[in-house]
VOGU-3710 file (C-alpha; in Angstrom, 3 decimals, decimal comma):
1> xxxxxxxxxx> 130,901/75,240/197,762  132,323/78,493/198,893  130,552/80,267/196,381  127,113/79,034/197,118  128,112/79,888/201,031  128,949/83,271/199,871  125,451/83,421/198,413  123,515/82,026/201,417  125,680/84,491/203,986  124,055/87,679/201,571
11> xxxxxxxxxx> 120,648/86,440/201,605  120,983/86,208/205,287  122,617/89,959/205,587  120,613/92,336/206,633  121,786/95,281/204,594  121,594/93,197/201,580  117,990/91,877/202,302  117,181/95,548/202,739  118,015/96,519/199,007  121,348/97,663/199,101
21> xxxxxxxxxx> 122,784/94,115/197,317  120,193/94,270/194,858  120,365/97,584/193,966  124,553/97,006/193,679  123,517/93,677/191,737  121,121/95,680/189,180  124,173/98,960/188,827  126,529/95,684/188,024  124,556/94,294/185,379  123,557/97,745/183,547
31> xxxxxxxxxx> 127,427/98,555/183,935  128,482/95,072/182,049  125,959/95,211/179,684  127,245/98,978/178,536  130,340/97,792/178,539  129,444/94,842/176,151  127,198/97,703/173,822  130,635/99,589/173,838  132,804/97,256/173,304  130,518/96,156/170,524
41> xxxxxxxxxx> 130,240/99,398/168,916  134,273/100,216/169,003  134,476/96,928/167,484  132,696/97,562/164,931  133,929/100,736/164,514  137,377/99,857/164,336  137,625/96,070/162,870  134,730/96,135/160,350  133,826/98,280/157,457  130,350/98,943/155,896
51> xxxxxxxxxx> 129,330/100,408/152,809  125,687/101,509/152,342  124,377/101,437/148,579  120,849/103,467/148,501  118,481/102,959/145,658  118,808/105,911/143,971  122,745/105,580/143,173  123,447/104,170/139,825  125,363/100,923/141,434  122,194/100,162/143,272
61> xxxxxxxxxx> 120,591/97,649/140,610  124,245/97,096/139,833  124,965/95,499/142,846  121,816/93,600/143,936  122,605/91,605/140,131  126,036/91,205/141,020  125,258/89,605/144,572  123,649/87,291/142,948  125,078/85,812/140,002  128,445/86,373/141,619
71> xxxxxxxxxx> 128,225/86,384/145,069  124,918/84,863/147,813  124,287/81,958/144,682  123,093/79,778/147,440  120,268/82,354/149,181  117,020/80,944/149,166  115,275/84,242/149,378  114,674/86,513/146,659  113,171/88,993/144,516  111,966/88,862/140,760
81> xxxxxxxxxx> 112,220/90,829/138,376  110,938/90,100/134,549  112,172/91,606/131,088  111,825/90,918/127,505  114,975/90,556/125,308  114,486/89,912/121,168  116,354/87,664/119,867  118,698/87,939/116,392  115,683/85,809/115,047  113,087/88,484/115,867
91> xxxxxxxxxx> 111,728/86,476/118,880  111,327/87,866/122,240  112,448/86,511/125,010  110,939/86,516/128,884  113,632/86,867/130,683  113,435/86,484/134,978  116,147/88,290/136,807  116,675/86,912/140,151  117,909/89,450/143,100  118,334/89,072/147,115
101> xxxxxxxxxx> 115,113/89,877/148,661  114,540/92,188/151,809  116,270/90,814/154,848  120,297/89,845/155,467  122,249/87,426/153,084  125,731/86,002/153,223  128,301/85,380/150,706  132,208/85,118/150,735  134,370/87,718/148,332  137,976/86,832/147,831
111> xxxxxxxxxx> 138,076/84,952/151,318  136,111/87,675/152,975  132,644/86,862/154,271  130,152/89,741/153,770  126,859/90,382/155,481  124,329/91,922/153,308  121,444/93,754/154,706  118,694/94,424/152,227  116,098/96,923/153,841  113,268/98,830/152,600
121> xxxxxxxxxx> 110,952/101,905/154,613  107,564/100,911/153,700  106,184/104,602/154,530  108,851/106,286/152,896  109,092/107,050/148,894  111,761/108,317/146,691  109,899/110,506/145,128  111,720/110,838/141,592  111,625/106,971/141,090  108,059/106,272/143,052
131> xxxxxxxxxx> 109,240/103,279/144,344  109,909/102,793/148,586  113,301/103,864/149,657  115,798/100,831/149,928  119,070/100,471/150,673  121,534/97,712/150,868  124,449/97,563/153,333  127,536/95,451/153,119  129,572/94,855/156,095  132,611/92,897/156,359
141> xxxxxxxxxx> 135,762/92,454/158,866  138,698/94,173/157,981  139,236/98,318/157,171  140,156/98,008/153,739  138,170/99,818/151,549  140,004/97,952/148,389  137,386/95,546/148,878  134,110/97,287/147,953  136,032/99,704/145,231  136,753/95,998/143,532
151> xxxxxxxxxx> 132,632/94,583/144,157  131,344/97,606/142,861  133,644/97,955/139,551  132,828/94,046/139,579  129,238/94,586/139,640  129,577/97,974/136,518  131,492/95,479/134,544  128,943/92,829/134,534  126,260/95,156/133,942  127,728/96,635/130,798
161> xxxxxxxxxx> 128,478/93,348/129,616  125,082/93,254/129,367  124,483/96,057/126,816  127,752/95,363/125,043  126,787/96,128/121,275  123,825/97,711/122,289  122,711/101,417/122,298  120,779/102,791/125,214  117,805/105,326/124,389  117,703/107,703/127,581
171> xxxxxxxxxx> 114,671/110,257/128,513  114,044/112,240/131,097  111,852/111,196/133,911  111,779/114,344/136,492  114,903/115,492/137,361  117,018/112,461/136,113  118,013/110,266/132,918  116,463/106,828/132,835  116,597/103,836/129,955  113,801/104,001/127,624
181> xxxxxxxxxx> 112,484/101,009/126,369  114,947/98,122/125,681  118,021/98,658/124,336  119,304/98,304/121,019  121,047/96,656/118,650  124,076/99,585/117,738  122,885/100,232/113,613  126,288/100,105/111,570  127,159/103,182/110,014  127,219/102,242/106,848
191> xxxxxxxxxx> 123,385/101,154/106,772  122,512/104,761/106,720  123,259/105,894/102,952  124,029/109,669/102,636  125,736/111,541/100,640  129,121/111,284/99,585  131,454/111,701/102,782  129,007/113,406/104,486  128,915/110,581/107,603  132,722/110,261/106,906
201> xxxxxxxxxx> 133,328/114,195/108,127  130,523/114,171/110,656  132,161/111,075/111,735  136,209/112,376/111,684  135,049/115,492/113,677  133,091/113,891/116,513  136,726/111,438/117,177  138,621/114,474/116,985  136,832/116,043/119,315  136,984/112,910/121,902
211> xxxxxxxxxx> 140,191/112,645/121,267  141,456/116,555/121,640  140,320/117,377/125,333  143,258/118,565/126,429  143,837/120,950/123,029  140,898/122,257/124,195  142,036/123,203/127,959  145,646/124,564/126,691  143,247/127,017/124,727  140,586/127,832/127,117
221> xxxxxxxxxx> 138,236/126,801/124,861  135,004/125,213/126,182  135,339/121,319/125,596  131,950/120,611/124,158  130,716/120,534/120,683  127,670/120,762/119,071  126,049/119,397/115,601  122,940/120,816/113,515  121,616/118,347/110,860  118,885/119,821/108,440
231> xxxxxxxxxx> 116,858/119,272/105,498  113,649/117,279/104,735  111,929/114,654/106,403  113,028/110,944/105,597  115,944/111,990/104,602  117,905/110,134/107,476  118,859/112,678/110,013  117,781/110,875/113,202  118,914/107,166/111,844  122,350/108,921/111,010
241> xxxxxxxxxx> 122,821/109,928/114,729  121,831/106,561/115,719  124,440/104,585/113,687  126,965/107,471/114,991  126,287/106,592/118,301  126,766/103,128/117,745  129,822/103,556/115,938  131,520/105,922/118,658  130,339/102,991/121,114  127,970/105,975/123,165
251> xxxxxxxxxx> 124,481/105,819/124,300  121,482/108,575/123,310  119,588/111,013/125,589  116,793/112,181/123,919  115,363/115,520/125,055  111,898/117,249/124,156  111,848/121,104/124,320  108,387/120,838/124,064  107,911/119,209/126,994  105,024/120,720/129,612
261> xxxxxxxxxx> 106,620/121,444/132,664  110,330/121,501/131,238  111,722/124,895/133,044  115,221/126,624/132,329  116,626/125,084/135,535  115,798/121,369/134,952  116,620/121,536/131,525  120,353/123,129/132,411  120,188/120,323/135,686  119,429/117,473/132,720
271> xxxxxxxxxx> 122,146/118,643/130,336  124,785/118,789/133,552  123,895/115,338/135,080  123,549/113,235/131,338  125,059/109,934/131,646  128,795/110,113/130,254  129,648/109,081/127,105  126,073/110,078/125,423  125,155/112,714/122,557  122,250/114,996/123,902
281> xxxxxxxxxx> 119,624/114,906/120,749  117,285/117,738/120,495  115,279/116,928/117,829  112,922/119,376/115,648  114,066/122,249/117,596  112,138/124,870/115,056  109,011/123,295/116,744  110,002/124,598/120,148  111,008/128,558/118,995  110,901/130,628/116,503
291> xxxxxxxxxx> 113,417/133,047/115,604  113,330/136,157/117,032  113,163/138,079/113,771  109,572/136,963/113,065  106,456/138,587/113,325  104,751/138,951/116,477  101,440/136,949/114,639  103,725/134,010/114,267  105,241/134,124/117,706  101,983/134,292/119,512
301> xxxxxxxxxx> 101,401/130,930/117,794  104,100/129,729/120,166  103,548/131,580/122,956  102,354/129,075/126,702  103,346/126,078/124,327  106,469/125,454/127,292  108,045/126,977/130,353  111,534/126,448/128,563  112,818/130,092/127,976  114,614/130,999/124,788
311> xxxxxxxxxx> 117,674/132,646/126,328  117,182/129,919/128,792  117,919/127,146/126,141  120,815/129,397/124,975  122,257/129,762/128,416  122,130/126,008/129,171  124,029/125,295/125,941  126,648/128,209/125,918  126,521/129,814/129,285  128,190/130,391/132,129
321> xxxxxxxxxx> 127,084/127,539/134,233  126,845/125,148/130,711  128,615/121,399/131,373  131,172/120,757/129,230  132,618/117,199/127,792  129,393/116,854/125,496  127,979/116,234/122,164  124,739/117,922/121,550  123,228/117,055/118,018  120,031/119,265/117,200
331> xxxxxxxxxx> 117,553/118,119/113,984  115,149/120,461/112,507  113,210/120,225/109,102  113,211/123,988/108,357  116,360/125,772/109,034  114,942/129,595/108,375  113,014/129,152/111,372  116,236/129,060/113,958  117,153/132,083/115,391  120,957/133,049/114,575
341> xxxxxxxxxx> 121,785/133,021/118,080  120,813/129,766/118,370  122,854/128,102/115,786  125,951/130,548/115,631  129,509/129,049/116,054  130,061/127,735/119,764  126,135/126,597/120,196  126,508/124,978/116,588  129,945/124,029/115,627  129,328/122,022/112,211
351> xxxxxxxxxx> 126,248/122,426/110,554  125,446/120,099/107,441  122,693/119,397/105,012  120,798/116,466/104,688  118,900/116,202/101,627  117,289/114,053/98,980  119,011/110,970/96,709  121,483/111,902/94,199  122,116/109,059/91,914  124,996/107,673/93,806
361> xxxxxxxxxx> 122,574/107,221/97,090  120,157/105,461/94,891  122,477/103,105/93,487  123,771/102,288/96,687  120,937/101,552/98,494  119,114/99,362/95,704  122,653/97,213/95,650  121,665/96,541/99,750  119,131/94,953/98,865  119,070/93,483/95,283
371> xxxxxxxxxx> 122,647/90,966/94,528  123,716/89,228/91,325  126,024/89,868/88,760  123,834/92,191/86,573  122,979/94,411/89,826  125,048/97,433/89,518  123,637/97,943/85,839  120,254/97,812/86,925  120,978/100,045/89,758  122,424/102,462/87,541
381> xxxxxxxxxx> 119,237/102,185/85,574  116,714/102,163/88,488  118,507/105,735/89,851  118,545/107,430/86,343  114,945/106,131/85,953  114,035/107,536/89,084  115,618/110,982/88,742  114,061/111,136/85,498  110,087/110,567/86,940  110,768/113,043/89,567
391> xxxxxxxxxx> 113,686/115,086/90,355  113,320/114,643/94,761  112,659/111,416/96,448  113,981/110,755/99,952  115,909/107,849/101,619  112,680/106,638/103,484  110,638/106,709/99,968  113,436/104,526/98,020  113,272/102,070/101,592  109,753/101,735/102,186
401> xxxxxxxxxx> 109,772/100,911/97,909  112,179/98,131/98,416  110,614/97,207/101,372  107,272/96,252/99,366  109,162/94,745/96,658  111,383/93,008/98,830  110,373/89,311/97,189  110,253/90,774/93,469  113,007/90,323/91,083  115,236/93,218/89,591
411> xxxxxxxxxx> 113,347/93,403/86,506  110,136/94,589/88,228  111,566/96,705/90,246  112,752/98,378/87,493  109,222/98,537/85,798  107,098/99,838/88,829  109,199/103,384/89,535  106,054/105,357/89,211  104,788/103,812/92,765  107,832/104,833/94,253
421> xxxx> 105,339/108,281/95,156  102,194/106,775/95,970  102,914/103,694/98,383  101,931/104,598/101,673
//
């Protein structure tokens, strides 16, 4: 009762009638409702964390997967996204991917309950991706930052799960590496038949080299290394680096020199930003240059083919401002055509030949795909007949052979050699 006489003595005060109360009133309420803004903000400030994950950091897709296999499995709003996976029977798979949709989410982490706010600026673009900008913010009570180190090593551990036994084919898109197509199934190393020790000592030097970083720094030696594979076509240059990938358990990044628009700075910014633990293959790189030494007819052949310099190449892999803790393989058909500079020691560290069958290779890859007891006589046979006919026959002639005789028996195999050079 006092208080409500209280209120009827005011309305009955003149002063306050006038404005005076009101205007005290209105200051009282603005002053309380800054303090409750402040008191808000220092509160959040000082008990709560946040972490904001933008879309174009690599734990972006990371995370949104990990929220929700692991973490909001009850939100009823989400996002779709569809991929094809084959299938060890050859079949492929639709797969649907299920991620938190724009808007806030909830889910509890070790007994911490974490707000998730998924937003995205409909007028703004990243421009390398050409997607709009997103980001998605955790917050949480506490101020330990333990807590989101341990979601987001959560959420890379899951995700290579994924891909575990698989090799990822990288190109670049702009200024960045992205996944190219699906990946793959890693290719053992001894499907690719060369010859004798030659993937063995490729093989040795490439561990070494992983293994020796710190011989490297006690010598001042640049830790990177770099690998030139030559010799014809078919001969299995390109499915050798694959299976070497997959044995050393890294991914590929496949450049093009040849590429319009590819300039000496974002082809040094690609080589200096590839995802770790990846070789760098520049394949056919006598397409992209010419040596030096030749005649100014053949260079002019060349010439406004790319914006990719020569000593700009040469910079980016042995410069100054070169990256180091890399593998860089380069293929070409026609070695004569390098320049010197390009392939001297420190750009090109072991260079190897990659030629046509000898009789062991032959003999070898007919017993992968004929059996029985009598099948290392006839593939001694098959290889000497072969040699015989014609003295050079590649790895991807002998395959694509088997490959149409892949339902005959031994014995015709042995009888149809001469088509070995005229399938296809």
């Amino acid at each position: 009762m006092a208080i409500a006489e209280y209120i009827a003595s005011l309305s009955q005060n003149p002063y306050f009638g006038a404005g005076f109360g009101l205007f005290g009133l209105g200051a009282g309420a603005a002053i309380l409702r800054k303090g409750v803004q402040t008191s808000i903000l220092l509160f959040r400030r000082h008990c709560m964390i946040t972490l904001e994950v933008p879309c174009r950091d690599k734990s972006y897709q990371w995370l949104l997967h990990w929220i929700t296999h692991k973490g909001a499995r009850q939100t009823q709003h989400l996002s779709v996204e569809t991929s094809f996976h084959q299938k060890d029977t050859g079949q492929i798979k639709t797969k649907y991917d299920f991620i938190p949709s724009v808007g806030q989410h909830f889910f509890r982490y070790r007994g911490t309950w974490i707000k998730v706010d998924r937003t995205r600026e409909q007028h703004t673009l990243d421009l390398h991706m050409g997607i709009p900008w997103e980001t998605v913010t955790l917050t949480a009570f506490g101020r330990n930052k333990e807590l989101y180190y341990n979601i987001l090593e959560d959420a890379r551990t899951m995700a290579l799960k994924q891909h575990e036994g698989m090799t990822v084919m990288y190109t670049a898109m702009g200024s960045e590496w992205r996944p190219f197509g699906h990946p793959r199934r890693r290719r053992p190393l001894h499907s690719v038949v060369l010859r004798a020790g030659l993937a063995e000592r490729i093989l040795d030097d490439c561990i070494d080299f992983i293994n020796s970083p710190q011989w490297y720094t006690d010598r001042g030696i640049p830790y990177r290394r770099g690998y030139l594979l030559h010799g014809p076509p078919g001969c299995g240059k390109s499915s050798f680096i694959m299976a070497l990938a997959g044995e050393l358990e890294y991914n590929i990044c496949v450049l093009n020199l040849s590429e319009r628009g590819l300039t000496d700075d974002r082809l040094n910014h690609l080589l200096s930003v590839a995802p770790q633990q990846s070789i760098i293959l520049l394949e056919d790189v006598d397409a992209a240059f010419v040596s030096r030494e030749d005649t100014p007819t053949q260079k002019s052949a060349y010439e406004g083919l790319n914006r990719v310099t020569f000593s700009g190449l040469l910079n980016c892999l042995d410069g100054v401002a070169s990256t180091e803790a890399r593998i860089v393989f380069m293929t070409t058909n026609y070695l004569e055509r390098l320049d010197p500079a390009l392939i001297r020691p420190g750009r090109v560290d072991m260079k190897e030949f990659v030629g046509y069958c000898d009789q062991a290779q032959i003999e070898l890859m007919f017993l992968r795909f004929y059996k029985g007891e009598r099948a290392p006589e006839h593939a001694r046979s098959f290889a000497m007949n072969v040699l015989e006919k014609k003295k050079v026959v590649s790895p991807a002639q002998i395959q694509g052979y088997f490959m149409f005789h892949k339902h005959s028996p031994p014995e015709k195999v042995l009888l149809d050699v001469e088509s070995i050079w005229t399938l296809g």
